[in-house]
N, CA, C and O atoms as a Tripos MOL2 file, in Angstrom:
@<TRIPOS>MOLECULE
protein
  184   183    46     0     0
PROTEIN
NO_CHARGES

@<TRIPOS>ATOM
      1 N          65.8490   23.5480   43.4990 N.3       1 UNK1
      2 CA         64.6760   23.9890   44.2340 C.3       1 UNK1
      3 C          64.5290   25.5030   44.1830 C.2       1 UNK1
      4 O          64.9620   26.2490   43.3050 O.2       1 UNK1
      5 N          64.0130   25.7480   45.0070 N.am      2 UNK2
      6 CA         63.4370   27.7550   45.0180 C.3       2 UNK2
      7 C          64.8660   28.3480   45.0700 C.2       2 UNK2
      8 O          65.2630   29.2510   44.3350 O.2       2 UNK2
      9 N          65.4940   27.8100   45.9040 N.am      3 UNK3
     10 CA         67.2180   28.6300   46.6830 C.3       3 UNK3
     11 C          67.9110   28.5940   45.2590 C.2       3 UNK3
     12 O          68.3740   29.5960   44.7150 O.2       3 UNK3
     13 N          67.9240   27.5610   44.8230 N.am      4 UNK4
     14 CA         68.6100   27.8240   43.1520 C.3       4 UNK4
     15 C          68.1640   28.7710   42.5230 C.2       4 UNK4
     16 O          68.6910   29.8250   42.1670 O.2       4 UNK4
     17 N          67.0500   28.3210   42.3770 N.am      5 UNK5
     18 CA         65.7930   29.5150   41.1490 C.3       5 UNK5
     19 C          66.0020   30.8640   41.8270 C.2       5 UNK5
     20 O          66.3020   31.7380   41.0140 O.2       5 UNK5
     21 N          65.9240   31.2930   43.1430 N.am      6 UNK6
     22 CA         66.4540   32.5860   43.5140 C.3       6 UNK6
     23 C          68.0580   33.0710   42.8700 C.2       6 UNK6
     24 O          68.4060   34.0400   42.1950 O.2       6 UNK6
     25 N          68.7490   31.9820   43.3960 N.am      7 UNK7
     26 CA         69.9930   32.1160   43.1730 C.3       7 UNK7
     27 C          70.3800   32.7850   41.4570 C.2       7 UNK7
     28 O          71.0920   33.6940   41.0300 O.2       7 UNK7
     29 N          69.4150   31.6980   40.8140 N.am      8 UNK8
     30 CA         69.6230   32.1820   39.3540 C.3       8 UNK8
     31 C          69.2420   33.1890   39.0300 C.2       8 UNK8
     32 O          69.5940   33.7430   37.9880 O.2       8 UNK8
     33 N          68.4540   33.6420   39.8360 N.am      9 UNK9
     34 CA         67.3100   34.9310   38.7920 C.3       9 UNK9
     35 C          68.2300   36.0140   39.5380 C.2       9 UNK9
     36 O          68.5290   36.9030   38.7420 O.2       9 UNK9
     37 N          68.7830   36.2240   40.8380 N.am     10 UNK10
     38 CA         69.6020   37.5080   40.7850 C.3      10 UNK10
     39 C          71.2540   37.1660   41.0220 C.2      10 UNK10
     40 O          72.0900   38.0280   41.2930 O.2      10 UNK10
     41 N          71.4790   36.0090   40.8910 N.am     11 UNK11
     42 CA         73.0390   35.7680   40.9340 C.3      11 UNK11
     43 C          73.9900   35.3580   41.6310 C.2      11 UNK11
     44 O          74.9400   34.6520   41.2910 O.2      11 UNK11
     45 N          73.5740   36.1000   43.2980 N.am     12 UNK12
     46 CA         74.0480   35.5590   44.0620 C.3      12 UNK12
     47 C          72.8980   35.7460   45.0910 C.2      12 UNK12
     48 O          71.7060   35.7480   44.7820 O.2      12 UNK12
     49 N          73.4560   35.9250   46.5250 N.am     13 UNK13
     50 CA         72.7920   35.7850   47.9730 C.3      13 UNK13
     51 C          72.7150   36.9400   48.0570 C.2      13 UNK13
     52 O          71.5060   37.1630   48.1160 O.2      13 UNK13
     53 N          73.4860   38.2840   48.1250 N.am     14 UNK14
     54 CA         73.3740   39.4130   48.3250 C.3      14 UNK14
     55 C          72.5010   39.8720   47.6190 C.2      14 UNK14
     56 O          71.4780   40.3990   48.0550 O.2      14 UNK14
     57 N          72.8560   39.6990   46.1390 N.am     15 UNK15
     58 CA         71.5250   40.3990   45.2650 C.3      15 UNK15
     59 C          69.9430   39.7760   45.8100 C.2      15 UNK15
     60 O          68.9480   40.4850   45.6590 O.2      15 UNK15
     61 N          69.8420   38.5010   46.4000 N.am     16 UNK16
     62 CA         68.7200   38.0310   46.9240 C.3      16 UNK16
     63 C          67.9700   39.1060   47.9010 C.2      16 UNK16
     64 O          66.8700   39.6590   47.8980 O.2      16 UNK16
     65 N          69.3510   39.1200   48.8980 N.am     17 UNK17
     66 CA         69.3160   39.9130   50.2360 C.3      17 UNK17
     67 C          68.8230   41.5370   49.9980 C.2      17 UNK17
     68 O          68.4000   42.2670   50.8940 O.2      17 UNK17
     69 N          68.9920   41.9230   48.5250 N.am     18 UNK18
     70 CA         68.6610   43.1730   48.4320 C.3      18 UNK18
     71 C          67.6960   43.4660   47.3390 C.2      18 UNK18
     72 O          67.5860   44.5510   46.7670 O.2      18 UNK18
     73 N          66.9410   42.2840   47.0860 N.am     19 UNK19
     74 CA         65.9200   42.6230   46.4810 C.3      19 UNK19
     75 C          64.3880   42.8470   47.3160 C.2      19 UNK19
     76 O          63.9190   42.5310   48.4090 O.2      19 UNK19
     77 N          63.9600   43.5530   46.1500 N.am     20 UNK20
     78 CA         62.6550   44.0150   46.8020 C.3      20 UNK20
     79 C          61.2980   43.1870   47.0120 C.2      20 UNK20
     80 O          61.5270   42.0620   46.5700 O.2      20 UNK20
     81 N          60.1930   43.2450   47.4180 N.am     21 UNK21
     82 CA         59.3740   41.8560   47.7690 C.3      21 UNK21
     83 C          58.9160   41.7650   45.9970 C.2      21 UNK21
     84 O          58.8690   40.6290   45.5250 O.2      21 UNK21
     85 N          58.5810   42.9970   45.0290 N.am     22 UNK22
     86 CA         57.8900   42.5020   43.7390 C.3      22 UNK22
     87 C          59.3640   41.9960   43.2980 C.2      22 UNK22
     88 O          59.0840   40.8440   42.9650 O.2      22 UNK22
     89 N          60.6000   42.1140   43.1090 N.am     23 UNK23
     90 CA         61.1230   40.9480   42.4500 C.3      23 UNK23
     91 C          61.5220   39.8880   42.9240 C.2      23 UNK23
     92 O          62.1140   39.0550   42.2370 O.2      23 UNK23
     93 N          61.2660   39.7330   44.1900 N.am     24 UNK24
     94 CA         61.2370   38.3720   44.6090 C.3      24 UNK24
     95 C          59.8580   37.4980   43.9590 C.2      24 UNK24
     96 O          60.0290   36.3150   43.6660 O.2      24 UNK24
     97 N          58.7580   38.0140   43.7920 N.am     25 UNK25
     98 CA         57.7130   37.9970   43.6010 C.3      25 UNK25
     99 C          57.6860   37.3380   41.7480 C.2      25 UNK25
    100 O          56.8090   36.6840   41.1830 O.2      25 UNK25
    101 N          58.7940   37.7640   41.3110 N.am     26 UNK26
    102 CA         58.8660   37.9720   39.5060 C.3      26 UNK26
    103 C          59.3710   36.7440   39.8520 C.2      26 UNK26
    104 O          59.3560   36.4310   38.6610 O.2      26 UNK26
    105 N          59.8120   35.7420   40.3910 N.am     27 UNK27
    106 CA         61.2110   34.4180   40.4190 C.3      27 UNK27
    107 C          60.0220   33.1970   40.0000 C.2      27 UNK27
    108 O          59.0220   33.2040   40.7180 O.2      27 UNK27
    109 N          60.0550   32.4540   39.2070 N.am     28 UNK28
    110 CA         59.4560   31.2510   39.1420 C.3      28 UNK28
    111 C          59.2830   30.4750   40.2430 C.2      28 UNK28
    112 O          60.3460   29.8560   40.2590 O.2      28 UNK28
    113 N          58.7740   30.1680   40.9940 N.am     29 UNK29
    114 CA         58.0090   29.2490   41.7360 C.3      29 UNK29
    115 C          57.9020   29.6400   43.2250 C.2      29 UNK29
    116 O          57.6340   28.9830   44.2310 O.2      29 UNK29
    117 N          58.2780   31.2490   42.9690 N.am     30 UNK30
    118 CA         58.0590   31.8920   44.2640 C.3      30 UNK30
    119 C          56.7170   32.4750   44.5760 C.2      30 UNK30
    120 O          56.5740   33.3730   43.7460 O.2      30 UNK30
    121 N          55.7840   32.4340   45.2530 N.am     31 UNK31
    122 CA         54.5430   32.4670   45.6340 C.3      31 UNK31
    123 C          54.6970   34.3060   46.6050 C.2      31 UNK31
    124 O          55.7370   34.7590   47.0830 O.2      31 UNK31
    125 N          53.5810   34.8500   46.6160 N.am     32 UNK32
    126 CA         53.9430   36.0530   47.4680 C.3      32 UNK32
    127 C          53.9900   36.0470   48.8220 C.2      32 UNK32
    128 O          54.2920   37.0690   49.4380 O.2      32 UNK32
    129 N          53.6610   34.7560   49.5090 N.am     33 UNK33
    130 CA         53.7950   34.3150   50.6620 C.3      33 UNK33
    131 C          55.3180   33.9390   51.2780 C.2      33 UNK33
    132 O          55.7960   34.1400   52.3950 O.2      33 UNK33
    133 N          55.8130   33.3740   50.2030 N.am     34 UNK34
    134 CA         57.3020   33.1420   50.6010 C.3      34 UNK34
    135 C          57.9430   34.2150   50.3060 C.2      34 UNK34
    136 O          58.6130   34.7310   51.2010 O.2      34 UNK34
    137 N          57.9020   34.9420   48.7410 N.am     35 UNK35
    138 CA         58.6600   36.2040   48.8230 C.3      35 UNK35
    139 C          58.4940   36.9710   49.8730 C.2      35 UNK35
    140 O          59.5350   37.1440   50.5070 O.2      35 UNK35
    141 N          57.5300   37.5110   50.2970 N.am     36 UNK36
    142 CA         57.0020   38.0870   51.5580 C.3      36 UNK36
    143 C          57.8980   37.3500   53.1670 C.2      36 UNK36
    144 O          58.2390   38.0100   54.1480 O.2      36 UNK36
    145 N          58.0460   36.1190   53.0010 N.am     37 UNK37
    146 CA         58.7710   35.5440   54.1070 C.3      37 UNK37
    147 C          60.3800   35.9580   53.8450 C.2      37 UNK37
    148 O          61.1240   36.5230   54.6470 O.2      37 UNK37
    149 N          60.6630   35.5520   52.6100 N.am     38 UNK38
    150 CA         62.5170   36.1080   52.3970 C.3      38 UNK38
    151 C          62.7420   37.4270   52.2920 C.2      38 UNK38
    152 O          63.8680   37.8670   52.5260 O.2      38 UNK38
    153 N          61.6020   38.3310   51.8900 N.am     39 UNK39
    154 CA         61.5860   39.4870   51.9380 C.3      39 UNK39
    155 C          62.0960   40.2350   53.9500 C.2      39 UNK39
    156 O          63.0980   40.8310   54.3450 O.2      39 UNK39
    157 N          61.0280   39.8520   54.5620 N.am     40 UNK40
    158 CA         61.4280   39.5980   56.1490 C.3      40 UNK40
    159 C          62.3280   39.7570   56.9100 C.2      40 UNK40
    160 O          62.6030   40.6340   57.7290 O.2      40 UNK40
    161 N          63.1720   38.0770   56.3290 N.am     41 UNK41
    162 CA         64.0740   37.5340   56.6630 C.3      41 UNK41
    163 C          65.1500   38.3470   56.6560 C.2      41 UNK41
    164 O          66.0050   38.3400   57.5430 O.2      41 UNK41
    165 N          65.1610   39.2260   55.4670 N.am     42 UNK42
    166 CA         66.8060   40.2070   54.7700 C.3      42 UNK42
    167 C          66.3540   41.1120   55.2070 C.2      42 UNK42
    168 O          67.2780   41.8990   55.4140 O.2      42 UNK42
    169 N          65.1080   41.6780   55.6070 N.am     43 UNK43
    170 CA         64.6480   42.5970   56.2640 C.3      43 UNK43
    171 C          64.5760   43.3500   57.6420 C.2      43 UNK43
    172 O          64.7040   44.5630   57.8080 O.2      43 UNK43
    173 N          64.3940   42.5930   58.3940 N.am     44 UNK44
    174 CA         64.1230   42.1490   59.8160 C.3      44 UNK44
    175 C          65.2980   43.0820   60.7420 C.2      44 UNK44
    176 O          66.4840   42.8900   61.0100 O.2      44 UNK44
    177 N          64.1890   44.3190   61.1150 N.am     45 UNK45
    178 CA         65.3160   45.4320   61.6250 C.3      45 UNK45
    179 C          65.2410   45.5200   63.4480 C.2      45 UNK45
    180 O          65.7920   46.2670   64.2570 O.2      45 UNK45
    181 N          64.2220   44.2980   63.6000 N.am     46 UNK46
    182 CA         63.9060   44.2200   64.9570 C.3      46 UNK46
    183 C          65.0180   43.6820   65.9530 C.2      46 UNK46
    184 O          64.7790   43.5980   67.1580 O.2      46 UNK46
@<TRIPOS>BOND
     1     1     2 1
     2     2     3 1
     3     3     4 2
     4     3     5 am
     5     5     6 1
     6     6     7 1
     7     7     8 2
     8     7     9 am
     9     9    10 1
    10    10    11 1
    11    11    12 2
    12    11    13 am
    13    13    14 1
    14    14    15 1
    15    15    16 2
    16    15    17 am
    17    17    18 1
    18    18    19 1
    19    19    20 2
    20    19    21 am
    21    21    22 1
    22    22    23 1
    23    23    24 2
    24    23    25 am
    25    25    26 1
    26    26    27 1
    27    27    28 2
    28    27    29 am
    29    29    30 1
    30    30    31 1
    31    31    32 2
    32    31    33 am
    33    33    34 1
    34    34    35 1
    35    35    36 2
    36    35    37 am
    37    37    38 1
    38    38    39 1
    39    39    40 2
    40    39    41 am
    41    41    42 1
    42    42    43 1
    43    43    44 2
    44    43    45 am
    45    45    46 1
    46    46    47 1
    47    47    48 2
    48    47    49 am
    49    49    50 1
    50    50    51 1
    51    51    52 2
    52    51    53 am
    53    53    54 1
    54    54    55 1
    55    55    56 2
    56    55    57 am
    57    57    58 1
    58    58    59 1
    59    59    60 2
    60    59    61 am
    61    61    62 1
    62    62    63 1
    63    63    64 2
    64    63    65 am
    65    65    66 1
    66    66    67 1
    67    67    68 2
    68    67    69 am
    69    69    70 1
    70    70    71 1
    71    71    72 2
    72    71    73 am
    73    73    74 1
    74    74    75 1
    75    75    76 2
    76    75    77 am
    77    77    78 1
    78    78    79 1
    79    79    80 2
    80    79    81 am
    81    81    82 1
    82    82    83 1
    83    83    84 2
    84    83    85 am
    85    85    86 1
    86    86    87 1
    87    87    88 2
    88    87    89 am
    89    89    90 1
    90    90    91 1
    91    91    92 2
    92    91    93 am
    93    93    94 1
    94    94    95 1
    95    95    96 2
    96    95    97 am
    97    97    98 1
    98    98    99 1
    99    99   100 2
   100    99   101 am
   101   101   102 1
   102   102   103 1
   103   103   104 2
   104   103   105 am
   105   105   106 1
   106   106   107 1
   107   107   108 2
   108   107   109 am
   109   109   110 1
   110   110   111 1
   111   111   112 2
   112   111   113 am
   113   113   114 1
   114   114   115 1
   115   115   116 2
   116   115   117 am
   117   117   118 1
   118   118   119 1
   119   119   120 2
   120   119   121 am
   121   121   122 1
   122   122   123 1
   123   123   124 2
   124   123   125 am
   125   125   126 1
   126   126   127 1
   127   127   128 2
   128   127   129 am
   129   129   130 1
   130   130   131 1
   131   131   132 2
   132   131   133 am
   133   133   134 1
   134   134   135 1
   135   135   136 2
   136   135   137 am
   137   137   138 1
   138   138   139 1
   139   139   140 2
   140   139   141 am
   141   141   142 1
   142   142   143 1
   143   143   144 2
   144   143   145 am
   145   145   146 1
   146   146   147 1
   147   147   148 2
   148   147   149 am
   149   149   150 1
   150   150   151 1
   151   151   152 2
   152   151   153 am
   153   153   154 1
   154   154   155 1
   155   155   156 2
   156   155   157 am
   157   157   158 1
   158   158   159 1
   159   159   160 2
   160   159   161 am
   161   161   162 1
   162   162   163 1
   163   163   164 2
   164   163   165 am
   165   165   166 1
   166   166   167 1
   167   167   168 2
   168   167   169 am
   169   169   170 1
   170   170   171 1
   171   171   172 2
   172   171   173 am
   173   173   174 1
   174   174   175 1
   175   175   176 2
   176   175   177 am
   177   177   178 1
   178   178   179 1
   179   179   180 2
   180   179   181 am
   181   181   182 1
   182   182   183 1
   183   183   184 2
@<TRIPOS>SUBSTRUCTURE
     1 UNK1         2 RESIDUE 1 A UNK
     2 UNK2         6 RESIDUE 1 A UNK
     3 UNK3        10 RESIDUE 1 A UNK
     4 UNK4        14 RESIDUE 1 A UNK
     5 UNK5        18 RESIDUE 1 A UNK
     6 UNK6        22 RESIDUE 1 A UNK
     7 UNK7        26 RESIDUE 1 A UNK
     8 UNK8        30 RESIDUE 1 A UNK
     9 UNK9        34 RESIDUE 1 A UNK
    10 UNK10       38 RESIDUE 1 A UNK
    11 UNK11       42 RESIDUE 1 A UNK
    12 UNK12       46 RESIDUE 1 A UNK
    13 UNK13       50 RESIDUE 1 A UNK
    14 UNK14       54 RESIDUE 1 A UNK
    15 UNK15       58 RESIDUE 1 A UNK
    16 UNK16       62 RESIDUE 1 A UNK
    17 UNK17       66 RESIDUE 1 A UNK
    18 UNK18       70 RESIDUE 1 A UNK
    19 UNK19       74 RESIDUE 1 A UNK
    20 UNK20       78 RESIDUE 1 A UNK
    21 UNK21       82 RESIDUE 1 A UNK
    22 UNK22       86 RESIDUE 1 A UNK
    23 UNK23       90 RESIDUE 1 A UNK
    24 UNK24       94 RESIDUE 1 A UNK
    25 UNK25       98 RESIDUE 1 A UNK
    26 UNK26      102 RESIDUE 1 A UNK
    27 UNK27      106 RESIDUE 1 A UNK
    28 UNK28      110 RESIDUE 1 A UNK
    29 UNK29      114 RESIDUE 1 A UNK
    30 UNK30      118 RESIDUE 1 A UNK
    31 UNK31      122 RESIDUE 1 A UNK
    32 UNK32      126 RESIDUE 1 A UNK
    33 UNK33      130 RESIDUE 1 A UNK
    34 UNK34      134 RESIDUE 1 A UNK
    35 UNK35      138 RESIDUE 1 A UNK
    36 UNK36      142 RESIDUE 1 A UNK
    37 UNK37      146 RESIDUE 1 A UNK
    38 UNK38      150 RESIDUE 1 A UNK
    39 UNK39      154 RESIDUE 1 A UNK
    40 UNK40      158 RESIDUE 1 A UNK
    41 UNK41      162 RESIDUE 1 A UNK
    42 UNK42      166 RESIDUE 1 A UNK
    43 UNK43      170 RESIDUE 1 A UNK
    44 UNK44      174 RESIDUE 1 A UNK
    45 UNK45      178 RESIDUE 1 A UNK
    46 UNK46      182 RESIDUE 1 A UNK
């Protein structure tokens, strides 16, 4: 699913965790709505 396809395109969870919203954005079947949501998620300084 997407968590793989993330997984693959930067390797692990951290590299996920520290990517930016356009290469989340570059991942196959990631939409800018969800990158934008995982973007957030690793984000989220509130």
């Amino acid at each position: 699913g997407r968590k793989r396809a993330l997984l693959l395109h930067f390797g692990s969870a951290k590299a996920v965790s520290r990517a930016g919203l356009e290469d989340l954005k570059a991942v196959s079947g990631i939409s800018g709505t969800l990158a934008q949501t995982i973007y957030d998620f690793f984000h989220d300084k509130g």
